[in-house]
N, C-alpha and C positions, 0 to 999 in steps of 0.2 A: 879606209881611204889613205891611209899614212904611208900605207906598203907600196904605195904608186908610186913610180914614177915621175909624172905629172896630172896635174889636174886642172882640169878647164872650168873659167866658168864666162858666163856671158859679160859680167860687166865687174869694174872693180871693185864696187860698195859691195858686191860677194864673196871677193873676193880677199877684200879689207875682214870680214864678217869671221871667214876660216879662219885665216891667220889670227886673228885675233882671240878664237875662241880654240885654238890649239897651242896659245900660246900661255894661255889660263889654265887649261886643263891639261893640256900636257907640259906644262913648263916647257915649249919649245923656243928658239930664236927663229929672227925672222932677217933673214939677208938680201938687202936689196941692190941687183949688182947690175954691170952696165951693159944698158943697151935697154933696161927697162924688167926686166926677168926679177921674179920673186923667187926667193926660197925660203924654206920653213927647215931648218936644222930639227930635229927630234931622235934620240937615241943614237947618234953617230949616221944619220940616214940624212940624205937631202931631196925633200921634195919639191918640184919646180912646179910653180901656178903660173897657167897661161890663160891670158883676158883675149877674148876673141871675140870679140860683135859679131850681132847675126844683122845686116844688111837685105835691105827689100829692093829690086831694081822695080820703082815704081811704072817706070815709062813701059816697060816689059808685060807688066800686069794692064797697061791702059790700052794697049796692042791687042794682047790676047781679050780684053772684053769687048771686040767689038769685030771679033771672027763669026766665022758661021758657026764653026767648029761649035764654038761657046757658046751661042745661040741655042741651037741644036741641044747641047747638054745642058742648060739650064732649062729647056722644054721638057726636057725626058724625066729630068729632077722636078720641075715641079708636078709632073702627072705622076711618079711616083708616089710623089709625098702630100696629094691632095687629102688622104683619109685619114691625114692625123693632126688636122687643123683642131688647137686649142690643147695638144699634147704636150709635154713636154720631152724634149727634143737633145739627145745623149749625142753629138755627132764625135770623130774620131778619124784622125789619118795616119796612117800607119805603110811601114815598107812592109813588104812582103817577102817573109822570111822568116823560118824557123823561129829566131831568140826574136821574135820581135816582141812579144807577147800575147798577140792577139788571141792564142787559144786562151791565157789565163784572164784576161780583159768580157772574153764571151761565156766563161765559167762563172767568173761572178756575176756578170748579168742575170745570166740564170738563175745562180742561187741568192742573187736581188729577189729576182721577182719570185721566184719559192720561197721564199721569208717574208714579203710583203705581197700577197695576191691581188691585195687591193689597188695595186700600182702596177698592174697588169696592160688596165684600158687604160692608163695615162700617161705612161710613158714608150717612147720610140727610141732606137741604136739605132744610129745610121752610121754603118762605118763603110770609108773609101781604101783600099788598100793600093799598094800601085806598086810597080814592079820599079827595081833600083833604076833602071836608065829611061826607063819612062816619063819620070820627074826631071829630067836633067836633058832628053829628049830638045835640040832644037835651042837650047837653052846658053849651053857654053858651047863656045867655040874654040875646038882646040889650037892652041900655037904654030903657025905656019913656019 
């Protein structure tokens, strides 16, 4: 991770967590400059950690649950998923894309349940895949 560039993480107690523990183990410095920007000094290298929340537009989601649309697919979801009432339930969303991993995420599934047969009839994958503008579909509004 050192060889980056930058590195994000969601909040700062993780980002307190790195710096801290590369500053143990790797004897690094740790510079914090203005405007709020971290850096981690290591080997003559400077890498930059950026803190970037992930934000819910909650009103957005109260919208969307109360379309047909949603309606509609939560029928189709539950008639799907009647025959596995009392299962335990793997669900998973993922873009749809080559590096996303989802071939290697359905490999181990499999050799899950070829190593455990007995976890055959008890456990469900339900994975949603969705194409990159599909999710963002309606969503943002570009700058006029």
């Amino acid at each position: 991770m050192m060889c980056s560039d930058v590195i994000s993480f969601h909040n700062y107690d993780s980002a307190k967590q790195f710096y801290t523990s590369t500053s143990r183990l790797l004897e690094s410095t740790t510079d914090f400059k203005r405007g709020g920007t971290i850096a981690i000094i290591s080997h003559g290298r400077e890498v930059k950690l950026r803190i970037s929340h992930i934000s819910v537009d909650t009103k957005d989601i109260q919208r969307t649950l109360f379309t047909e649309e949603f309606r509609m697919a939560k029928e189709r979801m539950k008639a799907q998923l009647q025959d596995i009432h009392g299962k335990y339930i793997l669900c998973s969303t993922d873009r749809l894309h080559p590096f996303s991993g989802v071939r290697q995420k359905l490999q181990a599934y499999m050799a899950f349940l070829d190593q455990f047969p007995r976890y055959r009839t008890k456990v469900c994958l339900v994975q949603y895949l969705y194409v990159q503008n599909e999710f963002k579909e309606n969503r943002i509004k570009p700058f006029s």
